[in-house]
C-alpha positions as CSV (number, residue, x, y, z in Angstrom):
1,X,107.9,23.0,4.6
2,X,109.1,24.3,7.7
3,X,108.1,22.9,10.6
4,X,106.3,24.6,13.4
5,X,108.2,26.2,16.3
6,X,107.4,24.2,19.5
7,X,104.7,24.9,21.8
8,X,107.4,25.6,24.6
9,X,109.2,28.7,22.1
10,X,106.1,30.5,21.7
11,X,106.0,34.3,23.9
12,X,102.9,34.0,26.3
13,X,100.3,36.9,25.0
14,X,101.2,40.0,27.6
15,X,98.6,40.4,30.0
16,X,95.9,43.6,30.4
17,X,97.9,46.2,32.2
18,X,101.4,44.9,32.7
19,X,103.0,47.4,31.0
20,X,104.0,45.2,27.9
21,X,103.1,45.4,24.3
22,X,102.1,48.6,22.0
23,X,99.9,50.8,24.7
24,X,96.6,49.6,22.9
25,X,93.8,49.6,25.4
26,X,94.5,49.1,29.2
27,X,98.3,48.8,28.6
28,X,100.9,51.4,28.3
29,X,98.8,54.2,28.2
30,X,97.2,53.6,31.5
31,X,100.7,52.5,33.4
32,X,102.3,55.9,32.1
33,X,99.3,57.9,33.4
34,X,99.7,56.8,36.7
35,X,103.2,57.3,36.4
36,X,103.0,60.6,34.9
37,X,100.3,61.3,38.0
38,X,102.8,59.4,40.2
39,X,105.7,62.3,39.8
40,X,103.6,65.4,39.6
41,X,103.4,65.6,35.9
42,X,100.4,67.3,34.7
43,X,98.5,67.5,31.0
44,X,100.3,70.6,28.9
45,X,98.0,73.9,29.1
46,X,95.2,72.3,31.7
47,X,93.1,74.8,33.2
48,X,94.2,75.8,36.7
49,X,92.0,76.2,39.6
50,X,90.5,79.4,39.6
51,X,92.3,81.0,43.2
52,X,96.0,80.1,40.9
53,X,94.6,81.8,37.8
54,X,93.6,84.5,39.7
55,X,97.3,84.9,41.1
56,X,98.8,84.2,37.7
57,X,97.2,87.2,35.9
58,X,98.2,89.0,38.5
59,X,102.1,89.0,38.1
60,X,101.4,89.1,34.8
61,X,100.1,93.0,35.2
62,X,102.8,94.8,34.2
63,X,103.0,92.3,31.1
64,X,99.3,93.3,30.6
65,X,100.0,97.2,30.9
66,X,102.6,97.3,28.5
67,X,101.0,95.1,26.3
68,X,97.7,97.6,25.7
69,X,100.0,100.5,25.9
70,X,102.3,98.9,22.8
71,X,99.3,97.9,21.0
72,X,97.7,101.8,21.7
73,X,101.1,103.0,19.9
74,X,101.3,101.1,17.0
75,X,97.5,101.0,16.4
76,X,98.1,104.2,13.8
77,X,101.6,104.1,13.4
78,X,101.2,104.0,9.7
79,X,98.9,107.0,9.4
80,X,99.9,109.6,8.5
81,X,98.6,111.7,10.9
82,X,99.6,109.6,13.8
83,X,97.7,109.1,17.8
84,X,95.3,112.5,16.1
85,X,92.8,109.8,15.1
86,X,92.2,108.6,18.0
87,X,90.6,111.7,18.3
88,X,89.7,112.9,14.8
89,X,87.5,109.3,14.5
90,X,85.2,109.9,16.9
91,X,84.9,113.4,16.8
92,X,84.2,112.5,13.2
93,X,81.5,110.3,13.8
94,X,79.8,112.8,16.5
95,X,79.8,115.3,13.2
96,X,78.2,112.8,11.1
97,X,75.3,111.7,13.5
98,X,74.9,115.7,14.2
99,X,73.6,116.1,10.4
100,X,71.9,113.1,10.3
101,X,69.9,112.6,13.8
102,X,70.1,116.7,15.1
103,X,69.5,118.6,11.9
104,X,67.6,116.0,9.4
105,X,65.6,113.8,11.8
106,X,65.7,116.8,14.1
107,X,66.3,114.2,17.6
108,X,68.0,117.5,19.3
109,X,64.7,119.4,20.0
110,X,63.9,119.5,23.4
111,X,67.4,118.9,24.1
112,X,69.5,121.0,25.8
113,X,72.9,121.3,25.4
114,X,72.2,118.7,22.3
115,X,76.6,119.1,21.2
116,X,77.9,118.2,24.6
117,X,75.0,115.9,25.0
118,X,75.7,113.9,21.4
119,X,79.8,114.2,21.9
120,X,79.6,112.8,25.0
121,X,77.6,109.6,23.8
122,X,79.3,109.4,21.0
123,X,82.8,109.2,23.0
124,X,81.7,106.8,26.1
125,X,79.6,104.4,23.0
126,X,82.9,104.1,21.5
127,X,84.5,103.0,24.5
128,X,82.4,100.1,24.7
129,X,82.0,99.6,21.3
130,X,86.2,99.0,20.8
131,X,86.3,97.5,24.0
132,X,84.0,94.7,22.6
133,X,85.4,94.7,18.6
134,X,88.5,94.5,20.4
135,X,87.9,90.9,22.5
136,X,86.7,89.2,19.3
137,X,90.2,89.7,18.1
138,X,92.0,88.7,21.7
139,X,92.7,84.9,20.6
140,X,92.6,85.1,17.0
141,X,94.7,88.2,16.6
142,X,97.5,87.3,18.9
143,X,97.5,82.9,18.0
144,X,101.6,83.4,17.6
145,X,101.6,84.6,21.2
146,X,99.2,81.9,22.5
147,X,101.4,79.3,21.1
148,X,104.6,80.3,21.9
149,X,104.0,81.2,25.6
150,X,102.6,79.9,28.7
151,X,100.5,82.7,31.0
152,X,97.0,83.4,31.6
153,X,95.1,83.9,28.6
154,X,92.9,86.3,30.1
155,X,95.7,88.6,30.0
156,X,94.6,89.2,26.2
157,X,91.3,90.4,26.6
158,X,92.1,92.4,29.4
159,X,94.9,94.2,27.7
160,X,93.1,95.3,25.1
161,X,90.4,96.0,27.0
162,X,93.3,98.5,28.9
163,X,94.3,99.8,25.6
164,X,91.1,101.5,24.7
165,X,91.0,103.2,28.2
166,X,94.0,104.2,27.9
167,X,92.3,106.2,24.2
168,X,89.9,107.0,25.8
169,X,91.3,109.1,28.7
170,X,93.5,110.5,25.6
171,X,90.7,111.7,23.8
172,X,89.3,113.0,26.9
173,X,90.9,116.4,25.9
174,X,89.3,116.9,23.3
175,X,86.2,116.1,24.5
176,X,87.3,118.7,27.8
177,X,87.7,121.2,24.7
178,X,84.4,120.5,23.4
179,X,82.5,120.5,26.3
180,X,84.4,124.4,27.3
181,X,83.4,125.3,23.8
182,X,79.7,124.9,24.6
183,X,79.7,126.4,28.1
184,X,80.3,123.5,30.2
185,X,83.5,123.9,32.1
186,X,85.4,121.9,34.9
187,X,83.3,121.4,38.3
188,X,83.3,119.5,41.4
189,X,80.2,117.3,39.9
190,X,82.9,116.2,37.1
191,X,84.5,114.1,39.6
192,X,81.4,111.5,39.7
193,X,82.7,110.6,35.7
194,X,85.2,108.8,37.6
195,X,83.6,106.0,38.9
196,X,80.9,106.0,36.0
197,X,84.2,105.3,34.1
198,X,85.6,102.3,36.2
199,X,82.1,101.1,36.1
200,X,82.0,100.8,32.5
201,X,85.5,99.7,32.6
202,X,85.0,96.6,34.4
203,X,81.7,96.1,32.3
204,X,83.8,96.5,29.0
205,X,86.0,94.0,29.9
206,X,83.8,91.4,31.1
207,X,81.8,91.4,27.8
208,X,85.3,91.6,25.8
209,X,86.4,88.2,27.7
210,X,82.8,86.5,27.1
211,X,83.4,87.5,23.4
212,X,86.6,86.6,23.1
213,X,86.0,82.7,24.1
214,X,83.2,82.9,21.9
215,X,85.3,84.6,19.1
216,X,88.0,81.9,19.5
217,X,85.4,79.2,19.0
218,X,83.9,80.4,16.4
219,X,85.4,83.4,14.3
220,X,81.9,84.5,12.3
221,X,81.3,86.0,15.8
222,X,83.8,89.1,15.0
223,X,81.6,89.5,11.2
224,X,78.5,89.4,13.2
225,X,79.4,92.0,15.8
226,X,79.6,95.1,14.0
227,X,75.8,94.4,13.1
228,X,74.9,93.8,16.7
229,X,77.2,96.7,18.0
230,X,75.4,99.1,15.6
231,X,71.6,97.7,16.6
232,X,72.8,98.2,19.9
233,X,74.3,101.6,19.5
234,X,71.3,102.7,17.9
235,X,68.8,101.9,21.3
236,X,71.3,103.5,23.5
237,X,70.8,107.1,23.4
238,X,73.5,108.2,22.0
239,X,71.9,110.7,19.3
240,X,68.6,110.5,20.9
241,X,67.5,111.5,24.7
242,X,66.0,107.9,26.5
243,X,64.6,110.3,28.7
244,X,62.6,112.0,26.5
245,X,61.4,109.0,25.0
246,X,60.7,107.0,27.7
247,X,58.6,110.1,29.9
248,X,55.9,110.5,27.7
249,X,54.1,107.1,28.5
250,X,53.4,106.2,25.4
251,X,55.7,102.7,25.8
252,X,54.5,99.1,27.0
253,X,56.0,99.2,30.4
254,X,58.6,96.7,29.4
255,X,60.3,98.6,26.9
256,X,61.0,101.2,29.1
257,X,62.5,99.1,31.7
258,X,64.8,97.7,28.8
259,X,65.7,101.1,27.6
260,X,66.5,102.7,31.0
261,X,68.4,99.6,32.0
262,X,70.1,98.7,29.0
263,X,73.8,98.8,30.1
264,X,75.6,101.5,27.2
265,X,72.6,103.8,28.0
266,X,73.5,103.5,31.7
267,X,77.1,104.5,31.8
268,X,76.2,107.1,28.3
269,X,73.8,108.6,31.1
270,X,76.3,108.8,34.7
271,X,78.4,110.7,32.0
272,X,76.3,112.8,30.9
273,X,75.0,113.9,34.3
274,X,78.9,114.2,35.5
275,X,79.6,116.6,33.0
276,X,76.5,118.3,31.5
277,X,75.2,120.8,33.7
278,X,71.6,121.1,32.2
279,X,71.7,117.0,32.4
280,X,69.9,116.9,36.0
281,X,68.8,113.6,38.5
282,X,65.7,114.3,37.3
283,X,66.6,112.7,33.9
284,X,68.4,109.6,35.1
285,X,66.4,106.3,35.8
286,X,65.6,105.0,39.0
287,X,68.8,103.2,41.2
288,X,70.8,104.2,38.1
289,X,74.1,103.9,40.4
290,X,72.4,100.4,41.5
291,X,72.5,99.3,38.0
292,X,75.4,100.3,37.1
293,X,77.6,98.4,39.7
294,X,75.0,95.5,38.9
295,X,76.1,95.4,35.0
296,X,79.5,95.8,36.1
297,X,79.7,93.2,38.3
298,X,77.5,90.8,36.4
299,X,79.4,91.3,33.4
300,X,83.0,91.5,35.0
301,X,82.9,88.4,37.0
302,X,80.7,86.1,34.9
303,X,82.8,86.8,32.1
304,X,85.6,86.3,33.7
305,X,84.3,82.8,34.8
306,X,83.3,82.3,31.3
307,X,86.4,83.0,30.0
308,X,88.5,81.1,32.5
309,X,86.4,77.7,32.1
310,X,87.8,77.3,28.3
311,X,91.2,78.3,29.4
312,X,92.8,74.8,27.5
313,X,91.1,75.3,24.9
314,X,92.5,78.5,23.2
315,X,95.3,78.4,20.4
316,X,94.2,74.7,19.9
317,X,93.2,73.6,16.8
């Protein structure tokens, strides 16, 4: 039998917090944290304060402009006809909705100008709509570039949100062509489409970065969307006048606030006015510029916030 080692050859048991043993509790772990802390060392990805994420995205803008205007090349490099679909697809779609809502459920009469007053809708919806299809795919859709590089992730969202701008003002020509077609031509009161359009701009990409932290989270939020885009589209006056709806009295108070203020219908509405001749004030709700930069503002900022608290989070796990 060996004999036991003698009380005076035993190691004393390391005490809490010297720095000794295998980092279990209070030990190593807490000594090289306040090291780490000691020498400026700082947790991999943490969120920065919001004043250095702020200045962050900012250098990052040319990365973010050539980024949506990459992605607005390639996105029908494989088709055969090319950069026409970005305007064949919505020109398509205002065909479609023609049939269906002008000549079958017959939403044109009383509608003047009911082809410049459908295309139009039908283009600025699909600017949002994208805009918003387009954040749910920010993190998911680009993980090999979260991964592999550190800068803002907001830079996602708001590139893509760029890109479908950038179609937008390209399809704008045709929708110039259409409008000519239809006796609407260039005017001074065409210039107010600009700042309907940075309006919805800044709205678009709001939503896009509130979606796109929810997206990353959980991904059954880019199967629900088209659902919800659709519903949406369909209370928006895009094949139907709000207008016409909402002035015979015939509505609970209520829903008329919520149709004149819903946001699409808003910035579907500035456009119209800017480039519709027969589409007069009289038509437009009440403080519709107020509400505009309201939605714009609410949307752009909070969702900006929103996106930035979860900053650490994305491309993790």
């Amino acid at each position: 039998m060996t004999p036991a080692a003698p009380a005076s050859s035993v190691p004393p048991a390391p005490e809490p917090g010297t720095g000794t043993g295998t980092g279990a509790g209070t030990g190593t772990g807490t000594d090289l944290s306040a090291l780490a802390r000691r020498h400026g060392l700082t947790v991999s990805s943490a969120r920065p304060a919001l004043p250095d994420y702020v200045r962050a995205l900012w250098s990052r803008r040319h990365f973010i402009g050539a980024f949506a205007t990459a992605r607005l090349t390639a996105q029908y490099s494989q088709a055969k006809l090319g950069q026409i679909w970005q305007i064949m697809t919505p020109l398509l779609n205002a065909t479609v909705y023609y049939f269906i809502f002008g000549v079958l459920l017959n939403t044109k009469h009383g509608v003047l100008d009911f082809v410049p007053f459908l295309v139009t809708g039908v283009f600025i919806w699909t600017f949002t709509s994208n805009s918003i299809m387009a954040g749910t795919r920010a993190i998911s859709g680009n993980l090999g570039l979260v991964r592999a590089l550190h800068f803002p992730r907001a830079a996602l969202p708001i590139g893509l949100a760029l890109q479908q701008l950038q179609q937008l003002l390209f399809s704008m020509g045709a929708l110039v062509v259409i409008l000519a077609c239809f006796g609407q031509y260039p005017s001074v009161g065409w210039l107010l489409a600009i700042p309907a359009l940075l309006l919805q701009s800044l709205f678009n990409t709001g939503v896009s970065m509130a979606v796109a932290r929810l997206a990353a989270r959980t991904p059954d939020i880019s199967q629900l969307m088209p659902f919800l885009l659709r519903t949406w589209m369909y209370v928006s006056g895009v094949m139907w006048s709000v207008d016409k709806v909402t002035s015979g009295g015939g509505l609970p108070h209520a829903v008329t606030v919520i149709l004149e203020c819903n946001p699409a219908a808003v910035y579907i509405d500035l456009m119209r006015f800017a480039l519709i001749d027969s589409y007069t004030a009289g038509q437009l709700p009440p403080h519709i510029w107020a509400v505009a930069l309201g939605w714009a503002l609410l949307a752009g900022v909070g969702g900006f916030l929103f996106f930035w608290k979860a900053e650490e989070e994305y491309g993790r796990g």
